[in-house]
Structure formats: structure tokens, C-alpha cells
C-alpha positions in Angstrom: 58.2 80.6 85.6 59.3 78.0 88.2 56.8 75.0 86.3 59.0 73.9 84.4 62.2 74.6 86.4 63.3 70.9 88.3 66.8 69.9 90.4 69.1 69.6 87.0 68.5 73.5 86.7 68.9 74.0 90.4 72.7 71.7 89.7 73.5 73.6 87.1 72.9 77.5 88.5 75.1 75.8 91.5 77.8 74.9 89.6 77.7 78.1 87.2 77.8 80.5 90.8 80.6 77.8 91.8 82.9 78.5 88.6 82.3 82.1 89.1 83.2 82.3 92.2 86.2 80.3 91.4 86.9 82.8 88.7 86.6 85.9 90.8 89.3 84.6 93.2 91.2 83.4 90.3 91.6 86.7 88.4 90.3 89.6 91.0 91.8 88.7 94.4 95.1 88.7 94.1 94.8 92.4 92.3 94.2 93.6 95.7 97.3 91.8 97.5 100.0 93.5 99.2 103.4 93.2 98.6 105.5 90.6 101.6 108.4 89.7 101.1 110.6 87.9 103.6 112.2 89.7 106.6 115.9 88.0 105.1 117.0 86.3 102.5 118.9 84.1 104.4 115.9 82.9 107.2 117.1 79.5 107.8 120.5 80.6 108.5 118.9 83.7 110.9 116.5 80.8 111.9 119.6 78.4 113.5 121.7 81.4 115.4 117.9 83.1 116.7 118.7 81.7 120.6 121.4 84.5 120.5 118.5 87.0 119.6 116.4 85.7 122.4 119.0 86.3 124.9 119.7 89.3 123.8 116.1 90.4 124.2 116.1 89.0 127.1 119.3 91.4 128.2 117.2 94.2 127.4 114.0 93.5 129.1 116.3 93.3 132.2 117.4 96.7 132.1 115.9 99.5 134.6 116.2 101.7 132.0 116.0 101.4 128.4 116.9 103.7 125.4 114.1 105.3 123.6 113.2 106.9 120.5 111.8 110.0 119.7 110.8 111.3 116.0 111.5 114.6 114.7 111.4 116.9 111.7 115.2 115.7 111.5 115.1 112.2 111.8 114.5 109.2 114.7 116.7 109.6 117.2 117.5 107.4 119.9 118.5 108.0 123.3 120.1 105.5 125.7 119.9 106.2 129.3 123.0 107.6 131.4 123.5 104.4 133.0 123.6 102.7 130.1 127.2 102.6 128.4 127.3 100.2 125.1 130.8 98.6 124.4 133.0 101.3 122.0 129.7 103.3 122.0 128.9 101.8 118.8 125.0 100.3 118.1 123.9 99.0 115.3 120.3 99.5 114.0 117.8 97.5 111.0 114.6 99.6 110.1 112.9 96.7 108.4 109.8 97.5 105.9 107.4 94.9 105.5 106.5 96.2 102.2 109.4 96.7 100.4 112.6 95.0 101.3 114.4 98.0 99.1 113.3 100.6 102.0 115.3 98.6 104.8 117.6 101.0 106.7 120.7 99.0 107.9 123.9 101.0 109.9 126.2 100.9 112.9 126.9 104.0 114.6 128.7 105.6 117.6 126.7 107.6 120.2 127.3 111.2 120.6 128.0 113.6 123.6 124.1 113.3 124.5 124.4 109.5 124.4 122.0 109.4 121.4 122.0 108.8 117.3 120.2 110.4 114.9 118.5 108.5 112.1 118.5 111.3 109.4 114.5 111.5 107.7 116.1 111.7 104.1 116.8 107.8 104.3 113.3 106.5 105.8 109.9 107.0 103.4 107.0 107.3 104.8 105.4 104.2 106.3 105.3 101.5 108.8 108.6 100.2 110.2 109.6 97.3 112.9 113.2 99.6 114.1 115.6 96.5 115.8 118.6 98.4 118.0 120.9 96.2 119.0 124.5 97.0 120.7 126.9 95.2 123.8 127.8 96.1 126.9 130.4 94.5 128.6 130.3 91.7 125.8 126.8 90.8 126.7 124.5 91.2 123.7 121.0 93.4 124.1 118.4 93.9 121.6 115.2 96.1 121.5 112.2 96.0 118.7 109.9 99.0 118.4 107.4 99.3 115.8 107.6 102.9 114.1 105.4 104.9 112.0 107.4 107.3 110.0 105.1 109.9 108.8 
């Protein structure tokens, strides 16, 4: 079987396992891709005014203590610490989906008596979530990331 079989039919097996491969990336691989889209549609904009989001993070890793989150049948909800007292007790909050831009939560609300907010579960689907809480105090921006998994 291999007599008569010489380098132009070794060349030509390479380059027919070469376009296969080629088409098997071509036409299979990208079946299997997830869906990313961009974290805003305005990213060089966000891009220029990030310095403000570093200090603010920067703010926050300062703090003795910081507000947490805690999931529930009911929703997320997030607790700030006694000592901490945001500016008109209003925070704002971005759930951002990585998957689907259409799942992004986006609000501003005021604390309660407990000094907490409740993220009701009928806006969030189940998935992965990066939750960004952001508020002031005494005109001095803070910002907190925590990667949630909403189940």
C-alpha cells in the first residue's frame, strides 16, 4: 500500500487536513461562542472620566467597615454599616450581565430604617452578575464591585 505512495501524496493529505481544519473553525467554532457584548455603549467616554472610579474605589477600600450583601428568597439586599451614613441616603446600584446587556439592573435608591435596600428577585434572572454600589458621603465618591451569582 505505501510502494507507490511518495512526498506529493504526503503534500497533498497535508494540505487537504489543513483546509479541513480551516473549515471546522470556519463553520463549527463560532456555533459554540457565547454571547459578549460590551460593558457600555459609550466606553471611550466611561474610558476618559475612569480616574473618578478609581478614587472612588479607592474611598471604599479605605473604610473600616463596608456594606454587604446578602441574597434571599426576596431579593439582594444590601446593608451598609451603622457608621456608615451616605449623602441624602440615596445609592445607586448597576447589576451588569456579561451575557446579555438586556438583563442589566440600573437604579438609585434611599436606605431604609435598617440602613439597607432591597433588590427585589423579580428583576434579576438567574445567572452571573458583577453588582457595582456606588453612593457619597460627605461629597466624597465610594464605589464597591461584588461579583454575584443569582440563583
Amino acid at each position: 500500500m505505501f510502494k507507490n505512495f511518495h512526498w506529493g501524496h504526503g503534500v497533498a493529505i497535508a494540505l487537504a487536513a489543513f483546509i479541513g481544519f480551516i473549515m471546522f473553525m470556519v463553520l463549527v467554532f463560532p456555533n459554540g461562542k457565547q454571547n459578549s457584548e460590551l460593558v457600555s455603549d459609550n466606553y471611550y467616554e466611561d474610558e476618559l472620566a475612569y480616574q473618578t472610579v478609581i478614587d472612588a474605589k479607592k474611598n471604599a477600600e479605605q473604610l473600616g467597615e463596608k456594606p454587604v450583601y446578602q441574597q434571599t428568597k426576596d431579593g439582594i439586599k444590601i446593608t451598609f454599616p451603622a457608621s456608615e451614613h451616605p449623602d441624602h441616603k440615596n445609592i445607586s446600584f448597576v447589576l451588569f450581565r456579561t451575557d446579555d446587556k438586556n438583563l442589566d439592573v440600573k437604579k438609585e435608591l434611599s436606605l431604609d430604617g435598617g440602613n439597607s435596600v432591597l433588590i427585589p428577585a423579580k428583576v434579576l434572572k438567574q445567572g452571573s452578575y458583577t453588582l457595582m454600589l456606588k453612593w457619597k458621603q460627605n461629597n466624597k465618591p465610594f464605589q464597591l464591585d461584588y461579583d454575584v451569582l443569582w440563583n
